[in-house]
C-alpha positions as CSV (number, residue, x, y, z in Angstrom):
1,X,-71.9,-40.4,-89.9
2,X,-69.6,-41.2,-87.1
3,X,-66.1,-42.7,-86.5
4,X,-65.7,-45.7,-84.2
5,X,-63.5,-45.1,-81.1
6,X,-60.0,-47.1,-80.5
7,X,-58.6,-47.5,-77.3
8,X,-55.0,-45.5,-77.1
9,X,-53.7,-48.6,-75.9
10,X,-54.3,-50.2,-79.8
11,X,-52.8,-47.3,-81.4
12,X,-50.8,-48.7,-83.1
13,X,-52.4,-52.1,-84.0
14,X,-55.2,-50.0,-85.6
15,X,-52.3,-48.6,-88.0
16,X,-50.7,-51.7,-88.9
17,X,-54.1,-53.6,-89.7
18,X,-54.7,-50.2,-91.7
19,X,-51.9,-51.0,-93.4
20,X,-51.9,-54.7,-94.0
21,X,-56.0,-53.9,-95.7
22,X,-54.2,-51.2,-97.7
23,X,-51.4,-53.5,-99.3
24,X,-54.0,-56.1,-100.0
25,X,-56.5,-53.9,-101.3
26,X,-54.7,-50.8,-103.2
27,X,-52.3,-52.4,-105.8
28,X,-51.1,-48.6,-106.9
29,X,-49.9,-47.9,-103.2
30,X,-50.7,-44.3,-103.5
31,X,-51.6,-42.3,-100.1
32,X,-53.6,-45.2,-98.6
33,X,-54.5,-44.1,-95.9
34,X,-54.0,-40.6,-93.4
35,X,-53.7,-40.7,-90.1
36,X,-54.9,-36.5,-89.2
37,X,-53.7,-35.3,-86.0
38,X,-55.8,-32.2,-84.1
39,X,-55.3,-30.4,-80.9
40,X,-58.8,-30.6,-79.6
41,X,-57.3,-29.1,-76.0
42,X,-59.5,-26.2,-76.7
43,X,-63.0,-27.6,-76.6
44,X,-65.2,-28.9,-74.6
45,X,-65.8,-32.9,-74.6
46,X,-69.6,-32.3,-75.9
47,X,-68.5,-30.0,-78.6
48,X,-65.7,-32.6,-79.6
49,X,-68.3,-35.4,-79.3
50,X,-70.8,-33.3,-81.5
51,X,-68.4,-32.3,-83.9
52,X,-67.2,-36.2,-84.4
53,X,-70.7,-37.4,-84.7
54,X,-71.3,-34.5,-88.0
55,X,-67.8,-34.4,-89.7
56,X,-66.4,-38.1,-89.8
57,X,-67.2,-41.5,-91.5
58,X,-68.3,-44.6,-90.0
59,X,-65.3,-46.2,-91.7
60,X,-62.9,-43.7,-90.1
61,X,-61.1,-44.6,-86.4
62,X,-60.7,-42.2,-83.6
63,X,-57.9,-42.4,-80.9
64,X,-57.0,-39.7,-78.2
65,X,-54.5,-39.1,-75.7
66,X,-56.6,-36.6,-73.7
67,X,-57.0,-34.3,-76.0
68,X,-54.8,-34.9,-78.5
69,X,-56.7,-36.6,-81.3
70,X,-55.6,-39.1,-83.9
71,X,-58.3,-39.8,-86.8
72,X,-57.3,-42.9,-89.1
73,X,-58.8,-42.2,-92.3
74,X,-59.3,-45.3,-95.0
75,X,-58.7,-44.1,-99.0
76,X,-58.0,-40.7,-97.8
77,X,-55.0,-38.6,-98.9
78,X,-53.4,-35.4,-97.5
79,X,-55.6,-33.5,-99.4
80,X,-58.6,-34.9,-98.3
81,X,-57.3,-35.0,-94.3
82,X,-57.0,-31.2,-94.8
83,X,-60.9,-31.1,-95.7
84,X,-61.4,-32.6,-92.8
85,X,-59.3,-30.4,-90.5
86,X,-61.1,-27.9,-92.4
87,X,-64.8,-29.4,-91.6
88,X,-63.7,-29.4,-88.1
89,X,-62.7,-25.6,-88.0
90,X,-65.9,-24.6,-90.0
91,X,-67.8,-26.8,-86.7
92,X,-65.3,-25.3,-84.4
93,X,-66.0,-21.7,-85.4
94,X,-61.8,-22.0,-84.9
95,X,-58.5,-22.9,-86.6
96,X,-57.5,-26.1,-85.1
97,X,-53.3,-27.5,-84.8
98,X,-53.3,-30.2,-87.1
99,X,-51.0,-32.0,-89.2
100,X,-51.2,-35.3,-91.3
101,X,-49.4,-38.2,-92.4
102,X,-50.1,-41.1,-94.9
103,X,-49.1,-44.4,-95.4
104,X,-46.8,-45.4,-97.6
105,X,-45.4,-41.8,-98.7
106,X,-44.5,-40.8,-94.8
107,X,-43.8,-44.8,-93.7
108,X,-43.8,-48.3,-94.4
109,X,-43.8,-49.7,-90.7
110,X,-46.2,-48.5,-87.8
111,X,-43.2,-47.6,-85.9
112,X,-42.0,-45.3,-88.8
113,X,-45.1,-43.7,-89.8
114,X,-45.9,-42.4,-86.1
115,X,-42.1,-41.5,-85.1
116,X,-43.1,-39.0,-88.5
117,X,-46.5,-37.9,-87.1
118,X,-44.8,-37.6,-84.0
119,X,-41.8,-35.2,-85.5
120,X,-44.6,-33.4,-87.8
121,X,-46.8,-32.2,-84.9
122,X,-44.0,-31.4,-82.8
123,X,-42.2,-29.0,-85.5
124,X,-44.9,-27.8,-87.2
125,X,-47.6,-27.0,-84.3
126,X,-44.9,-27.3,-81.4
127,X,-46.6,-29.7,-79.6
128,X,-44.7,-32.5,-78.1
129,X,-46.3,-35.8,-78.5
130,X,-45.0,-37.7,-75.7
131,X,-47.9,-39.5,-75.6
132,X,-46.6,-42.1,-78.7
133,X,-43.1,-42.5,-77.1
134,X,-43.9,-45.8,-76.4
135,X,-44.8,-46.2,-80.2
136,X,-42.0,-44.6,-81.0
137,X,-39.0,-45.1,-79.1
138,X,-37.4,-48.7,-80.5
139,X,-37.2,-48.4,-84.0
């Protein structure tokens, strides 16, 4: 098991192709897909390397901003992003800031669904996500 890493840079490409295999593919539109947030500012880069290797899928995406990380994951609902947040804690041997968002309940454009992540993580674990301003900005 392992995710595959995205360049930051493809962001939000890697949500809107997430999205357009989602509306072909899952005809009841429930949570398609999450998109879990973590504040991995914490840990080392092996542990976070490590941990990635154990707890993800090879059909889930990765994509930081330093050490903010951003995991895109297919058929996965809120429920199931928690179990992952909660995989990586159990790893961690530590409580991780994280917060989730999913696709179409929290967003039917790229642009909307990460101006919500970006809101989320910044009420709910006070961290200001400048980082996907440029995502953001021009809705």
């Amino acid at each position: 098991m392992a995710g595959v890493h995205f360049s930051f840079d493809n962001f939000e490409q890697l949500v809107s192709l997430n999205m357009g295999i989602a509306d072909r593919l899952d005809e009841n539109r429930a949570e398609s897909f999450t998109i879990l947030y973590c504040d991995l500012s914490m840990l080392a880069d092996t542990v976070i390397k490590n941990s990635l290797e154990q707890v993800l899928r090879s059909s889930d995406a990765i994509v930081n901003s330093e050490k903010n990380y951003f995991f895109v994951l297919p058929y996965t609902d809120k429920y199931g992003a928690q179990i992952v947040k909660e995989m990586f804690d159990e790893f961690f041997g530590e409580t991780t800031e994280a917060y989730a968002v999913s696709y179409p309940r929290d967003g039917e454009t790229p642009k909307a669904v990460l101006s919500e992540l970006q809101d989320g993580v910044s009420k709910v674990c006070e961290n200001d996500l400048r980082c996907l301003d440029r995502f953001t900005l021009h809705l």
